[in-house]
C-alpha positions in Angstrom: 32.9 -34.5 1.3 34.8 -32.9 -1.5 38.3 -34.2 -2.6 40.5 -32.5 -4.2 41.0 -33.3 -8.1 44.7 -32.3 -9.7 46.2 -33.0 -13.0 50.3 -32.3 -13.6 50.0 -30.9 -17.1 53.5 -32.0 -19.3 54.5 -33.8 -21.9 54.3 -37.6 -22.0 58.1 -37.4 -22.7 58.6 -35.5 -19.3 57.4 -38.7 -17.4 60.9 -39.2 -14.9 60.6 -42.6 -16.6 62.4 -41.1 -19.5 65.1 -39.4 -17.9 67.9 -41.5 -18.7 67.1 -41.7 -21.9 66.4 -38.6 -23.2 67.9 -35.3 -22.8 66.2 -31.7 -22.1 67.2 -30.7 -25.6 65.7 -33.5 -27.1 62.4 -32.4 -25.7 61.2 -29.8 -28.7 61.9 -32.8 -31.4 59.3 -34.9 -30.2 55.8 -34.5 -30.9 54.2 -32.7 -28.7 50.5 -34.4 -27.6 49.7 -32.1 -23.9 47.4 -30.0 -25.7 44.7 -32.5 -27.5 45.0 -34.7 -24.2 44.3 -31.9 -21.8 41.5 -30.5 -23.9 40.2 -33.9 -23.7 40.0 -34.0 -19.7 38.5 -30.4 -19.8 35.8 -31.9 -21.8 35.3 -34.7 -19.2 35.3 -32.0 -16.2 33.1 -30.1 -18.6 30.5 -32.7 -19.1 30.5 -34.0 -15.4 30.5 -30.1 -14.4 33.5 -30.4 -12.0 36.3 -28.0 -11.7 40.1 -29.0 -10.7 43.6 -28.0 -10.2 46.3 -27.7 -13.2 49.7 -28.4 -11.8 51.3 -26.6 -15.2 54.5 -27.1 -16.2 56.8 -24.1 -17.2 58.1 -25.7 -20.1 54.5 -26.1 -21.7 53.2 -23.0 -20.3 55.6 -20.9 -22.4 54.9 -22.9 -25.5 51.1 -23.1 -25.0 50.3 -20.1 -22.9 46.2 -20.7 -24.9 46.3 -23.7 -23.2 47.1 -22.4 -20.0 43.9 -19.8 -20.8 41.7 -22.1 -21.7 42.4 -23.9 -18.5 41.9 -21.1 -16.1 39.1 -19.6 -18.1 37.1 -22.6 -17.5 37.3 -22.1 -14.1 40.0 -24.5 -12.9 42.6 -23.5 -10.6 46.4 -23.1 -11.9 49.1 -24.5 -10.3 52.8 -25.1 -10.7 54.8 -27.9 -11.3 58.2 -26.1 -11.5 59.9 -25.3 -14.9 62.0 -28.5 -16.2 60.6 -31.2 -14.5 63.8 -32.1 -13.0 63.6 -33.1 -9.2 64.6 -31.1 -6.9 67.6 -33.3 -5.1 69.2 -32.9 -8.9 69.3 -29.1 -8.5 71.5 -26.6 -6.4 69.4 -24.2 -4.4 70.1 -21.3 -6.8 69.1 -23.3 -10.1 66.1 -24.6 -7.6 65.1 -21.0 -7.5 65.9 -20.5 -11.1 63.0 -22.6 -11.7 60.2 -22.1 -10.1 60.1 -18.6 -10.3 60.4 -18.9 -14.4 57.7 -21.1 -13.8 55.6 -19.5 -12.2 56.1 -16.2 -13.9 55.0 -18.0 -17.4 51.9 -19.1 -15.5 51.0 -15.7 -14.2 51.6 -14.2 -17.4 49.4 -16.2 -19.4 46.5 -16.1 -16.9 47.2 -12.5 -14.8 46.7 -13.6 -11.9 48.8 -15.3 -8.7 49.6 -19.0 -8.7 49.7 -20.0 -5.0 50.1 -23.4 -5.4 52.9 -26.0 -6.0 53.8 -29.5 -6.9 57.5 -31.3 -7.4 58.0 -33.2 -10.0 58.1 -36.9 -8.5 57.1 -35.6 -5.3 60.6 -34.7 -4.9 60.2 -32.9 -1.6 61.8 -35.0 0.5 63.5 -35.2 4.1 66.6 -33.9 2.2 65.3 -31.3 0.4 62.8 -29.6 2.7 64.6 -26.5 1.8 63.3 -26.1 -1.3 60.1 -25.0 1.0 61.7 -22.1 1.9 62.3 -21.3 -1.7 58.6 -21.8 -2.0 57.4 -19.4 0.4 59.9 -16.9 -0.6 58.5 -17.5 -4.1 54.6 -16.6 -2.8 53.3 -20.0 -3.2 50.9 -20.5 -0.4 50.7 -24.3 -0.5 52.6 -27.3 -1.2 51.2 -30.6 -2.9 54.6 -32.6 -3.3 55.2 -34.7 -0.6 54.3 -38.7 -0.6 54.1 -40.0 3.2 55.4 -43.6 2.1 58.2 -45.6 1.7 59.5 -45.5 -2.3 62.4 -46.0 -4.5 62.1 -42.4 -5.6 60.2 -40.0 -3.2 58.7 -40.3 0.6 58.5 -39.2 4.0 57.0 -42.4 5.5 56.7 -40.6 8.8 54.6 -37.8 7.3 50.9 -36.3 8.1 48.9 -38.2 6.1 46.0 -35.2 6.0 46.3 -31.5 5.4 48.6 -29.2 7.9 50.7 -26.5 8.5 54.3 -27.7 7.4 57.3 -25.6 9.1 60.2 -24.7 7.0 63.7 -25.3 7.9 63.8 -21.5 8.3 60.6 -21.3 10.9 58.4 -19.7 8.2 55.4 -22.5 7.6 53.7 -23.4 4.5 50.3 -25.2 4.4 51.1 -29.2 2.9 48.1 -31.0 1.2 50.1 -34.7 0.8 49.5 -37.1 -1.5 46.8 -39.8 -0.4 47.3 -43.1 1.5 45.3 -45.7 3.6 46.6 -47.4 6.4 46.9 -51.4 6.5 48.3 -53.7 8.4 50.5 -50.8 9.9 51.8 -50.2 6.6 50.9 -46.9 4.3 50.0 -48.1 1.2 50.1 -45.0 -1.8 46.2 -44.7 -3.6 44.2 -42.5 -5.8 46.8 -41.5 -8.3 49.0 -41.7 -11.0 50.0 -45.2 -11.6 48.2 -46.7 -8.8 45.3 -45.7 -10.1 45.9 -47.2 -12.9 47.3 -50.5 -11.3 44.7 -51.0 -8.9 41.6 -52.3 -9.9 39.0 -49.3 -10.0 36.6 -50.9 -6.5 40.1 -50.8 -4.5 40.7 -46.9 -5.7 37.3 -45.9 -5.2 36.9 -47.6 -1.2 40.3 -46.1 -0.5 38.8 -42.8 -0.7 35.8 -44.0 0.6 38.2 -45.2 3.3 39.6 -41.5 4.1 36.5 -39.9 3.7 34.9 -42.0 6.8 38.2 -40.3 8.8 36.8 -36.6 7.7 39.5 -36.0 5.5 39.6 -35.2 1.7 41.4 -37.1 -0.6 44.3 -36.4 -2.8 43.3 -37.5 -6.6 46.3 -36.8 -9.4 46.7 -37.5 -12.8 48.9 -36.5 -16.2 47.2 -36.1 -19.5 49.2 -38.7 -20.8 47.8 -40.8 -18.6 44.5 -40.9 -21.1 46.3 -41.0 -24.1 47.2 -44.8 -25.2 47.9 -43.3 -28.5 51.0 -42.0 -27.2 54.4 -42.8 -28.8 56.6 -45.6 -27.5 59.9 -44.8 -25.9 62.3 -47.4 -25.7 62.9 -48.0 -21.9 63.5 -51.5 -20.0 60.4 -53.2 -19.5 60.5 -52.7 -16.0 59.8 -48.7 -16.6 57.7 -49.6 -19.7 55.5 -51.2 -16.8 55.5 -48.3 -14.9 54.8 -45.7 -17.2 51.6 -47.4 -19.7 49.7 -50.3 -17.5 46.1 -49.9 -18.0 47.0 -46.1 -19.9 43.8 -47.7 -21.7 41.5 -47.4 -19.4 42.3 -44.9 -17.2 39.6 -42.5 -18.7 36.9 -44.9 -18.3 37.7 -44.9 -14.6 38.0 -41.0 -14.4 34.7 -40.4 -15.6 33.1 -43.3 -13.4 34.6 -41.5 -10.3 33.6 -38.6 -11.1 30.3 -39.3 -11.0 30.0 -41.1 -7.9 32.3 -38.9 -5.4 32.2 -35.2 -5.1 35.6 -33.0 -6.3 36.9 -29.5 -6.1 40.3 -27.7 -6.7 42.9 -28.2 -4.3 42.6 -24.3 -2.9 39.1 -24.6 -2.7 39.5 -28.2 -0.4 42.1 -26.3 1.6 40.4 -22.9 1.6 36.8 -25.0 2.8 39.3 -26.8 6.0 38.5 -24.3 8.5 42.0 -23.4 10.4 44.3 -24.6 7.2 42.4 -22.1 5.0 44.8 -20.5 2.9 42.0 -17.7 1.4 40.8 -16.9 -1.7 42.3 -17.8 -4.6 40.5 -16.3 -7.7 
């Protein structure tokens, strides 16, 4: 079965880990490290001859719109992550708008073509802000990746599907929702196969999770950032708490990329969705 592979291209300094501590307008006065890091995961997809999804940033797409082409030209899907990396409850509805569609006009302009698919920063598509999928729709996008079916300090809708479905908008208008990945245990939902819990778990738990939703004919949900292979990264100073958070096992996080790679079968989101039978969304190329 194929599971969908997705990387949220920004900044290491975009990381909501940081936002108390530095400011939008700080952002173009720190060294900027998306570019080398990314290139260095299209290598690994390269090598292991796998394509995946690009949840791109507006920010970086404006400043490296080559990046964005190099992406796309070697056949990986583009997707958005919204402009500013702000989340979503921290914006009105207007501003909301505001940003994804700049976003998501930088993406189409650097690769001419449509970007149908969209991801929150923090998953921020919560109970409260379910709105922001009719902005989505109106937008064009033709899938959602943002929502986390657990319970968390910063995102969730425990109650969630856990698998692939048609999500309806407050408005009636429906969107198709591929949610982030979770097993079941001990009647609890327990968040796997990205991000930091990738990172935290030990590799064997990540890989029989997916193992795990495979067996119930479902695809998992596999996310990364680029920083998330880059130990080199600089050091913000942040309470150790968030320091936690934002760098365990950054070291070997690319080791453990390649190995599942090799041993479980990937595709881009839109092609998972597309392959689902009634939750096809069409073709995307």
């Amino acid at each position: 079965m194929k599971n969908a592979l997705t990387f949220d291209v920004e900044e290491y300094f975009h990381a909501e880990a940081f936002a108390r501590v530095l400011r939008p307008e700080e952002w173009p006065t720190l060294e900027s490290r998306v570019t080398r890091s990314t290139e260095r995961l299209l290598d690994i997809l390269d090598r292991e001859r796998v394509r995946a999804t690009f949840f791109v940033l507006g920010w970086v797409a404006e400043r490296h719109p080559g990046l964005v082409r190099e992406i796309a030209s070697l056949g990986h899907e583009i997707a958005c992550h919204g402009y500013g990396h702000r989340m979503i409850q921290h914006l009105s509805r207007p501003d909301f708008e505001r940003d994804v569609t700049r976003a998501k006009r930088a993406l189409e302009d650097a690769v001419g073509r449509p970007v149908l698919g969209y991801r929150a920063p923090t998953f921020s598509v919560m109970r409260a802000t379910l709105w922001s999928l009719d902005v989505l729709i109106e937008a064009g996008f033709r899938y959602d990746s943002s929502i986390f079916p657990v319970v968390h300090d910063r995102y969730g809708i425990p109650d969630a599907p856990r698998f692939p479905h048609r999500l309806k908008a407050p408005s009636g208008a429906e969107i198709t929702e591929f949610p982030m990945s979770t097993v079941t245990l001990l009647g609890r939902r327990l968040p796997v196969a990205g991000g930091g819990y990738f990172r935290l778990f030990p590799y064997r738990v990540t890989r029989r999770a997916i193992a795990r939703i495979n067996s119930e004919r479902q695809p998992a949900m596999v996310y990364l950032h680029p920083w998330e292979i880059d130990p080199d990264q600089p050091r913000i100073p942040v309470g150790p708490l968030t320091r936690f958070r934002h760098l365990v096992n950054v070291g070997k996080t690319e080791s453990r990329l390649r190995r599942l790679l090799a041993e479980l079968s990937f595709a881009p989101a839109s092609e998972v969705l597309t392959e689902t039978g009634p939750l096809a969304i069409g073709d995307t190329r």
